[in-house]
Chimera marker file (.cmm) of the C-alpha trace (Angstrom):
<marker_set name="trace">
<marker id="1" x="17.642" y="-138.461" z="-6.384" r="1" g="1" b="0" radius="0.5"/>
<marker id="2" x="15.191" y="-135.647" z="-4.176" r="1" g="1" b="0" radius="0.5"/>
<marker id="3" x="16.813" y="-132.431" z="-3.766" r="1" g="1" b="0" radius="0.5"/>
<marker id="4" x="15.043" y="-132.031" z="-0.794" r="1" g="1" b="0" radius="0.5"/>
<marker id="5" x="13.263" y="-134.371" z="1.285" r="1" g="1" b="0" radius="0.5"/>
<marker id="6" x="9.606" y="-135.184" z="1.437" r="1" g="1" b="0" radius="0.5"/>
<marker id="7" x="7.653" y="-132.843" z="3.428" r="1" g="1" b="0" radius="0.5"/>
<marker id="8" x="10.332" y="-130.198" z="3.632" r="1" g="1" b="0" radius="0.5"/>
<marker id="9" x="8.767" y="-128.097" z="1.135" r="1" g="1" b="0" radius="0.5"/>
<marker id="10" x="4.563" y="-127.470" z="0.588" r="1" g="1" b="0" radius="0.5"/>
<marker id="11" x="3.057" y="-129.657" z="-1.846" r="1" g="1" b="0" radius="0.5"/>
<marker id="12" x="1.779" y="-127.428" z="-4.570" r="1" g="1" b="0" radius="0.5"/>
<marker id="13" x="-1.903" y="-128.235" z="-3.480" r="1" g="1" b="0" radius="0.5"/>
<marker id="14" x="-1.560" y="-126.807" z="-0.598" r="1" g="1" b="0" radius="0.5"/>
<marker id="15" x="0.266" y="-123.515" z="-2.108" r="1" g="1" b="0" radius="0.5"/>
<marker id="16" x="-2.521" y="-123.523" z="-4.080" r="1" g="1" b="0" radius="0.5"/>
<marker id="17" x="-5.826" y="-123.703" z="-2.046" r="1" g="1" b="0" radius="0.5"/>
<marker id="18" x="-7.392" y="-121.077" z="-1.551" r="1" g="1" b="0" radius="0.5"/>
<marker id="19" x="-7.622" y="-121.331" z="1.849" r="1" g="1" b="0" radius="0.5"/>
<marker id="20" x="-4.184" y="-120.781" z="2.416" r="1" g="1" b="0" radius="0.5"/>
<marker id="21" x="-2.915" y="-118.034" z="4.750" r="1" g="1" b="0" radius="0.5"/>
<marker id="22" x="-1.420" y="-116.664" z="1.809" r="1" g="1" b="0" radius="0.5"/>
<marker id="23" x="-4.575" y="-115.345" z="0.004" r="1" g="1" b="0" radius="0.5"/>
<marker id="24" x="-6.639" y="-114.570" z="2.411" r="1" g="1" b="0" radius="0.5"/>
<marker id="25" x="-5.608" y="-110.846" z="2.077" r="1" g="1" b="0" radius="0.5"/>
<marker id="26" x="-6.347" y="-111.011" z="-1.028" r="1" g="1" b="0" radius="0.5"/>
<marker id="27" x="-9.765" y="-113.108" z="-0.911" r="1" g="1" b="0" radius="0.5"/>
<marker id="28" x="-10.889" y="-110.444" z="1.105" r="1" g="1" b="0" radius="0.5"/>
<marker id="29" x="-9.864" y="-107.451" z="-1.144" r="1" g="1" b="0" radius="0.5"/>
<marker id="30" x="-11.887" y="-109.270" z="-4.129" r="1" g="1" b="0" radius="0.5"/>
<marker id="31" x="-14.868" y="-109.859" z="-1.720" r="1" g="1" b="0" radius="0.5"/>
<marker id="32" x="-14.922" y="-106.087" z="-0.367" r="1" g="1" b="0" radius="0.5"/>
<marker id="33" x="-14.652" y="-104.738" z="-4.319" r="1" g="1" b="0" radius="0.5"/>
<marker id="34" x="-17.599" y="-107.542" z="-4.959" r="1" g="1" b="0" radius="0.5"/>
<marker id="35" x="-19.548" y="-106.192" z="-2.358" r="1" g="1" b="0" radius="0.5"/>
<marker id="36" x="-19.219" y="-102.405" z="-2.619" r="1" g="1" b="0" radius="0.5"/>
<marker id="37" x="-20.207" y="-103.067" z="-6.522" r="1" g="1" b="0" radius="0.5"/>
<marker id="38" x="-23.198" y="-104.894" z="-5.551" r="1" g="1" b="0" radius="0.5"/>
<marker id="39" x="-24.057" y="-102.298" z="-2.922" r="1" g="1" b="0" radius="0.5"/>
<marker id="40" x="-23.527" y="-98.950" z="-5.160" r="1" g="1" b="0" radius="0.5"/>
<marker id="41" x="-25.337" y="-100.840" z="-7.906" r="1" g="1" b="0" radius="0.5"/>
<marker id="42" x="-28.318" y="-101.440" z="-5.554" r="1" g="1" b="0" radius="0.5"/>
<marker id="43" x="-28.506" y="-105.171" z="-6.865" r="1" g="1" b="0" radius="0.5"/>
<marker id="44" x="-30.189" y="-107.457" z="-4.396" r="1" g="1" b="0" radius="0.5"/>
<marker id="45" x="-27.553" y="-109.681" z="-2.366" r="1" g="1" b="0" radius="0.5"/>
<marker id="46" x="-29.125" y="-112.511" z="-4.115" r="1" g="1" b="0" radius="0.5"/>
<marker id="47" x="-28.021" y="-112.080" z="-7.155" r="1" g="1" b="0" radius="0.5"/>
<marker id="48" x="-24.881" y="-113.389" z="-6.369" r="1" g="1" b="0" radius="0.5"/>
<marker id="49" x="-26.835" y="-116.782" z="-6.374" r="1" g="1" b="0" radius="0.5"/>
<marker id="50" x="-27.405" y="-116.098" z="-9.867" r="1" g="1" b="0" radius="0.5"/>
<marker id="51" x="-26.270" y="-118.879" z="-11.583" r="1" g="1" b="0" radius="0.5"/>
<marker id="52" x="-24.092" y="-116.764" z="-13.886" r="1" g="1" b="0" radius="0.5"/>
<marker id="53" x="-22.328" y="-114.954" z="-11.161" r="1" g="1" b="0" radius="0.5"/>
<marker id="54" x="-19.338" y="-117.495" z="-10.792" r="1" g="1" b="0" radius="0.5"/>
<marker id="55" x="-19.147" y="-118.101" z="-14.438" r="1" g="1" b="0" radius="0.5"/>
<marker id="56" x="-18.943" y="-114.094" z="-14.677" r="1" g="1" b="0" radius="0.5"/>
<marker id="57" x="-15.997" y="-114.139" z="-12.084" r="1" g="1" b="0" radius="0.5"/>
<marker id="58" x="-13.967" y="-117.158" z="-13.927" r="1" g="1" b="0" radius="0.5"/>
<marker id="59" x="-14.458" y="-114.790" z="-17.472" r="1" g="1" b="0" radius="0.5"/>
<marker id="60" x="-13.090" y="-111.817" z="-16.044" r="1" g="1" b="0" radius="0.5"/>
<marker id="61" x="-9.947" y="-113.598" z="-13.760" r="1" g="1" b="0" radius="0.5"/>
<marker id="62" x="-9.885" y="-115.899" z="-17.450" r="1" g="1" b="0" radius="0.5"/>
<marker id="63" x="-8.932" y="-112.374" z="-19.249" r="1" g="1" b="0" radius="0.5"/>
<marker id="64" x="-6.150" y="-111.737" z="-16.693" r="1" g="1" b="0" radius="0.5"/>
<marker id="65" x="-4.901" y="-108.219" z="-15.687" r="1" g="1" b="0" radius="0.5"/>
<marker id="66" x="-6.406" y="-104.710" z="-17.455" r="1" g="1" b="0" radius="0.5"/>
<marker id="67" x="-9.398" y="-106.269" z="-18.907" r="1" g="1" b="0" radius="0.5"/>
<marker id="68" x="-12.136" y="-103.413" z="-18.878" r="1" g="1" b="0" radius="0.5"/>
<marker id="69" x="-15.882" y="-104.434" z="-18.619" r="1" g="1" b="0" radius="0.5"/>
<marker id="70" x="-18.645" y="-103.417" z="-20.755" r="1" g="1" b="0" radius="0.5"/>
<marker id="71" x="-19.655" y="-99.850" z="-20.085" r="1" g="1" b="0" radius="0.5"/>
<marker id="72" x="-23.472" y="-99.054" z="-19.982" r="1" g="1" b="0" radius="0.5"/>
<marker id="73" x="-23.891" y="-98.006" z="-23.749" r="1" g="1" b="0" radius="0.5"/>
<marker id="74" x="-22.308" y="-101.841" z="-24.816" r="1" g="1" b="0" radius="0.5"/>
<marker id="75" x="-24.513" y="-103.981" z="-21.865" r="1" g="1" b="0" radius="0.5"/>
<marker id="76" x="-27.851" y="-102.084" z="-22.880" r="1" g="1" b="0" radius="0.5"/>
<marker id="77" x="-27.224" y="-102.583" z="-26.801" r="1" g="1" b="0" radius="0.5"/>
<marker id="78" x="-25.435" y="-104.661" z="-28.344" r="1" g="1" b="0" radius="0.5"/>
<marker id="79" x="-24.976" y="-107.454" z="-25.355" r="1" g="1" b="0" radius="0.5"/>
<marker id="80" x="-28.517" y="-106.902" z="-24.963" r="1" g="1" b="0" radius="0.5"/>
<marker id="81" x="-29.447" y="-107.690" z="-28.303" r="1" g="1" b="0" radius="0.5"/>
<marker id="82" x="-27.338" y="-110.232" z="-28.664" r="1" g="1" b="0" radius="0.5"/>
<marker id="83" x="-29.065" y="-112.184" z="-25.196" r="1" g="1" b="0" radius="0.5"/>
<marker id="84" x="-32.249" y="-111.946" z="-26.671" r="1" g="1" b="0" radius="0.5"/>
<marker id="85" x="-31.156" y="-113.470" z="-29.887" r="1" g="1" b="0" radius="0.5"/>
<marker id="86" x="-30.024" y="-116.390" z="-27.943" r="1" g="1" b="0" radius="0.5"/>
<marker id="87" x="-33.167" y="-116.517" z="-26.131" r="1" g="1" b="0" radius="0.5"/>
<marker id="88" x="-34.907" y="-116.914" z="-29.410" r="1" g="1" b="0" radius="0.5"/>
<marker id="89" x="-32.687" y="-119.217" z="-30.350" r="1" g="1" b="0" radius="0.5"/>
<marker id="90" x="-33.316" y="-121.217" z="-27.393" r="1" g="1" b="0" radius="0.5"/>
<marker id="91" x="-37.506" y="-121.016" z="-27.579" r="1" g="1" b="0" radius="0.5"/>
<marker id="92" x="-37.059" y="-121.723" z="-31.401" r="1" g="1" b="0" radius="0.5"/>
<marker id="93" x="-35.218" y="-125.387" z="-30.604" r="1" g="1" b="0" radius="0.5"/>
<marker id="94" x="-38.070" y="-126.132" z="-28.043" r="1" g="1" b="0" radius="0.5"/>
<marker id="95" x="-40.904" y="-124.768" z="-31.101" r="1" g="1" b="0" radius="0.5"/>
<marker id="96" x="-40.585" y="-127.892" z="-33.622" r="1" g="1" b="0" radius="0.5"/>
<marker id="97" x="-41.399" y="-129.995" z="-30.650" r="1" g="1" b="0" radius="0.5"/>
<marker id="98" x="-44.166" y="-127.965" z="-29.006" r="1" g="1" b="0" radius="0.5"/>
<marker id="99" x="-46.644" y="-130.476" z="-31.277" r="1" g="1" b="0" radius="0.5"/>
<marker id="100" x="-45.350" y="-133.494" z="-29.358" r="1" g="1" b="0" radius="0.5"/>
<marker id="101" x="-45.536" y="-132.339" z="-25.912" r="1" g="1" b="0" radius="0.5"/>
<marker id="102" x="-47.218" y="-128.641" z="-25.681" r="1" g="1" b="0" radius="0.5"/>
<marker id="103" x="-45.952" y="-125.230" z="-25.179" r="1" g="1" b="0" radius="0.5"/>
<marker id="104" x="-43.668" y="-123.374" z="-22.877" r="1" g="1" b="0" radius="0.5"/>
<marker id="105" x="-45.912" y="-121.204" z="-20.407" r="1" g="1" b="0" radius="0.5"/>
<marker id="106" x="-45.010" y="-118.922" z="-17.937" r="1" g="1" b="0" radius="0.5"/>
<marker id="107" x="-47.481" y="-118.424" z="-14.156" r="1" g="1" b="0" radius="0.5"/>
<marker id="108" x="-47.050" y="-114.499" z="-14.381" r="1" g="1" b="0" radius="0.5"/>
<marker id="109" x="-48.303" y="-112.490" z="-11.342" r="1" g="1" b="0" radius="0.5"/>
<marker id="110" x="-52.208" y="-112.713" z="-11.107" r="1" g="1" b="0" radius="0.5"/>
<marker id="111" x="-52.558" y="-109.585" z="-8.792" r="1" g="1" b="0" radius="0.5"/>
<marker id="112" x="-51.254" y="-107.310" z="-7.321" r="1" g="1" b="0" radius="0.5"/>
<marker id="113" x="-51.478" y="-109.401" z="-3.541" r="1" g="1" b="0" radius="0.5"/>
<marker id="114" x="-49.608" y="-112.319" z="-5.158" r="1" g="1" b="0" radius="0.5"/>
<link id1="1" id2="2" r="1" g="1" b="0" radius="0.2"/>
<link id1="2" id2="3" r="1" g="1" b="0" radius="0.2"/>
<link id1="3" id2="4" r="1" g="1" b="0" radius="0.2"/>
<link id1="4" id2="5" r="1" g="1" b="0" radius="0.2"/>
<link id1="5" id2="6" r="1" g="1" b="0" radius="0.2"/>
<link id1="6" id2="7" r="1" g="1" b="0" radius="0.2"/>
<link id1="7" id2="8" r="1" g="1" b="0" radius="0.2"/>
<link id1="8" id2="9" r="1" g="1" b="0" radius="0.2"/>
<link id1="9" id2="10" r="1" g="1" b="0" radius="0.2"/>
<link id1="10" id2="11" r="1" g="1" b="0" radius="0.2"/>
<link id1="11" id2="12" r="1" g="1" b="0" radius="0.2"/>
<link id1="12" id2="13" r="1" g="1" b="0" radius="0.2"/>
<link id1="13" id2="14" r="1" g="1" b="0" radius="0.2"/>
<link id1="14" id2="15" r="1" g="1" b="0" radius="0.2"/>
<link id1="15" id2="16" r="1" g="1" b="0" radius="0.2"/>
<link id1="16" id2="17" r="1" g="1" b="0" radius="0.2"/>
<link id1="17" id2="18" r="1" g="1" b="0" radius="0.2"/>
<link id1="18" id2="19" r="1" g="1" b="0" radius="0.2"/>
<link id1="19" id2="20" r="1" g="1" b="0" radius="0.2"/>
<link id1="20" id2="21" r="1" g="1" b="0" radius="0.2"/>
<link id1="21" id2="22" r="1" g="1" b="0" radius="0.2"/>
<link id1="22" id2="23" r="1" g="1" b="0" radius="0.2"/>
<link id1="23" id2="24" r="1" g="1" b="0" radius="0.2"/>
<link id1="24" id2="25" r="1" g="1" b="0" radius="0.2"/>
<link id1="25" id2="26" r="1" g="1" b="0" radius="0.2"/>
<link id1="26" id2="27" r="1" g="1" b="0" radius="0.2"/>
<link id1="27" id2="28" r="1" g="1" b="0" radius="0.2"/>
<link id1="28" id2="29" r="1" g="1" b="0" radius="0.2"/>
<link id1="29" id2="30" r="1" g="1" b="0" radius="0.2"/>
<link id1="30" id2="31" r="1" g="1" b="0" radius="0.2"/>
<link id1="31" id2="32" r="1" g="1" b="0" radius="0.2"/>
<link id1="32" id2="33" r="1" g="1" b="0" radius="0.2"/>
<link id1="33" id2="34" r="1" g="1" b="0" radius="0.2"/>
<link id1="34" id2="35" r="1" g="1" b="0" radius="0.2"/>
<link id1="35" id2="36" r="1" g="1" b="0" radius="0.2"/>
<link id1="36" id2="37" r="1" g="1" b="0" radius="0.2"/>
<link id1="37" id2="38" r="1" g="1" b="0" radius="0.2"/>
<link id1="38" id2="39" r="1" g="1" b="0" radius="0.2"/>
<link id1="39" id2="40" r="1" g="1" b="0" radius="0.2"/>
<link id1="40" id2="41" r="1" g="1" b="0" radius="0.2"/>
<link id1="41" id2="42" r="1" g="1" b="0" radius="0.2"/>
<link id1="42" id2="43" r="1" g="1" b="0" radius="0.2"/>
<link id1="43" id2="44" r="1" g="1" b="0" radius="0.2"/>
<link id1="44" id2="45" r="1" g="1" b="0" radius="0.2"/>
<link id1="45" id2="46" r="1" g="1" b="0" radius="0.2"/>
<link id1="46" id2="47" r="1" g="1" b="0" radius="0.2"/>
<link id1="47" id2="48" r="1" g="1" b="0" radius="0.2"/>
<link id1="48" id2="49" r="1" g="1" b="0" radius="0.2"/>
<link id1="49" id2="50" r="1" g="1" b="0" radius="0.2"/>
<link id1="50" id2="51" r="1" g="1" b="0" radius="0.2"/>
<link id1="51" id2="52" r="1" g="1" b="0" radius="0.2"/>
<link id1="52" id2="53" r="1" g="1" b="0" radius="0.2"/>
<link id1="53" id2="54" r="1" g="1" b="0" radius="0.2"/>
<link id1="54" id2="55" r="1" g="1" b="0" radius="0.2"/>
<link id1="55" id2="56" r="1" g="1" b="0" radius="0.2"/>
<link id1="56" id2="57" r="1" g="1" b="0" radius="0.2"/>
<link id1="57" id2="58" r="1" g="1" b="0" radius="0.2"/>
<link id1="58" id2="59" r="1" g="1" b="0" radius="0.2"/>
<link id1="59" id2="60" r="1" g="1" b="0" radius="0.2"/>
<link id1="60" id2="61" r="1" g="1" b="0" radius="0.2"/>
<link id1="61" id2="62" r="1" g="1" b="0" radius="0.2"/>
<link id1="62" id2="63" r="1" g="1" b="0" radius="0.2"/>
<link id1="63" id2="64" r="1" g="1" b="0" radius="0.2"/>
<link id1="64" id2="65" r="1" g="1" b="0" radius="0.2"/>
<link id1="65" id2="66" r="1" g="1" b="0" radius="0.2"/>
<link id1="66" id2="67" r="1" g="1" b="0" radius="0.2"/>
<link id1="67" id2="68" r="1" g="1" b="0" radius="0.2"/>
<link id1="68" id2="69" r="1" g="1" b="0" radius="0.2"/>
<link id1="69" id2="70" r="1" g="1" b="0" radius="0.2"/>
<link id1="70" id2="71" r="1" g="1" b="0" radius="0.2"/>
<link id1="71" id2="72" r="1" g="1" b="0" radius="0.2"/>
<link id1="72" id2="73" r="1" g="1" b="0" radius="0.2"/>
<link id1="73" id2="74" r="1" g="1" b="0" radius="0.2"/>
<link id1="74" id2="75" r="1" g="1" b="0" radius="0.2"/>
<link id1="75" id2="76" r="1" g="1" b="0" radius="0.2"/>
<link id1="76" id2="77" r="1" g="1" b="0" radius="0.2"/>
<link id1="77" id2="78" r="1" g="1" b="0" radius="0.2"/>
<link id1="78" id2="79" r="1" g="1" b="0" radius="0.2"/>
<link id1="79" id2="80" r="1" g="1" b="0" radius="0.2"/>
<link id1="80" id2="81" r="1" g="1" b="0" radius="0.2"/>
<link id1="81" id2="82" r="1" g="1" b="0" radius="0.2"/>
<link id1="82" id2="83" r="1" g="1" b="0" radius="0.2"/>
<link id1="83" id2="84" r="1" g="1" b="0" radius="0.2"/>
<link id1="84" id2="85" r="1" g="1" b="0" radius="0.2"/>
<link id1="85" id2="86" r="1" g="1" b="0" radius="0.2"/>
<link id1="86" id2="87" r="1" g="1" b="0" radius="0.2"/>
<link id1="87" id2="88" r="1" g="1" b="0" radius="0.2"/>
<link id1="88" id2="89" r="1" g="1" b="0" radius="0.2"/>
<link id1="89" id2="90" r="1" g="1" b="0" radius="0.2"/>
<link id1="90" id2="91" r="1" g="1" b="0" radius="0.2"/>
<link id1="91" id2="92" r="1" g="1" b="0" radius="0.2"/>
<link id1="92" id2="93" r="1" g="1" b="0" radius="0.2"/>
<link id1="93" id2="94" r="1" g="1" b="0" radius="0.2"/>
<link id1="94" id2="95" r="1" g="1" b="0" radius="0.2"/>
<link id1="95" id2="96" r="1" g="1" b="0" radius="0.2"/>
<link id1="96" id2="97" r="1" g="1" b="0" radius="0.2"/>
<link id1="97" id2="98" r="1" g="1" b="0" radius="0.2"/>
<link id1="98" id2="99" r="1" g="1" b="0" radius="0.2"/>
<link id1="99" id2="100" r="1" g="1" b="0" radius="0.2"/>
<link id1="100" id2="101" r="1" g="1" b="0" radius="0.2"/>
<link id1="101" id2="102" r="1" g="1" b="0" radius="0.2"/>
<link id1="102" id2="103" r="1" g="1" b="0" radius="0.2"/>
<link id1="103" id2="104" r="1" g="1" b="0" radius="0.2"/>
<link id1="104" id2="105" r="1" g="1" b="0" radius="0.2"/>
<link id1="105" id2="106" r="1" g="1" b="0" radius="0.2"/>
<link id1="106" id2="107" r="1" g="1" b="0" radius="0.2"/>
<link id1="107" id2="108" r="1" g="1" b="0" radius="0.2"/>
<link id1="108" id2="109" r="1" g="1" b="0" radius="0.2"/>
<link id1="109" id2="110" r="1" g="1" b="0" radius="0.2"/>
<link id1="110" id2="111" r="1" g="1" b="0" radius="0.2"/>
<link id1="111" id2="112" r="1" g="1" b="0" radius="0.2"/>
<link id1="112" id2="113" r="1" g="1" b="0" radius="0.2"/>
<link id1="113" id2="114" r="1" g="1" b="0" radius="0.2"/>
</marker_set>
């Protein structure tokens, strides 16, 4: 037997979208800190169309409460390094094949008009 009847209470979906009422004080608050970051940081606005910019928000909510990010010494070594190597990494997987079907090339800037 229902303790209470249907409809009497929210479904959890609807507790839970974000579009609720209920968080839209706080969607805003993350948006403003987003924003000021972005703006202090002089980063274009686009580069929260970088494909890693959601994935970057879903790590840091993923840690929870009183994670600290990188500081500048950790980004510029060591996370630095470690991107690269997984660049190589990538360009090495695509070498063994670059006899079958060519080589990865790059249209670079021609002058300074273009």
């Amino acid at each position: 037997m229902f303790r209470t009847t249907s409809g009497a209470q929210p479904t959890l979906k609807s507790v839970l979208q974000t579009n609720s009422t209920y968080y839209q004080p706080m969607i805003e608050k993350c948006d403003i800190t987003i924003s000021k970051w972005t703006i202090d940081a002089s980063l274009s606005f686009n580069a929260t169309n970088s494909t890693y910019f959601h994935p970057m928000i879903d790590a840091i909510c993923s840690m929870g409460l009183g994670y600290k990010g990188p500081n500048y010494y950790r980004v510029r070594g060591h996370l630095l390094n470690k991107w690269v190597e997984d660049v190589k990494k990538l360009v090495n997987d695509f070498r063994s094949i670059w006899w079958k079907i060519g080589s990865l090339m790059a249209d670079g800037w021609t002058d300074y008009s273009r």
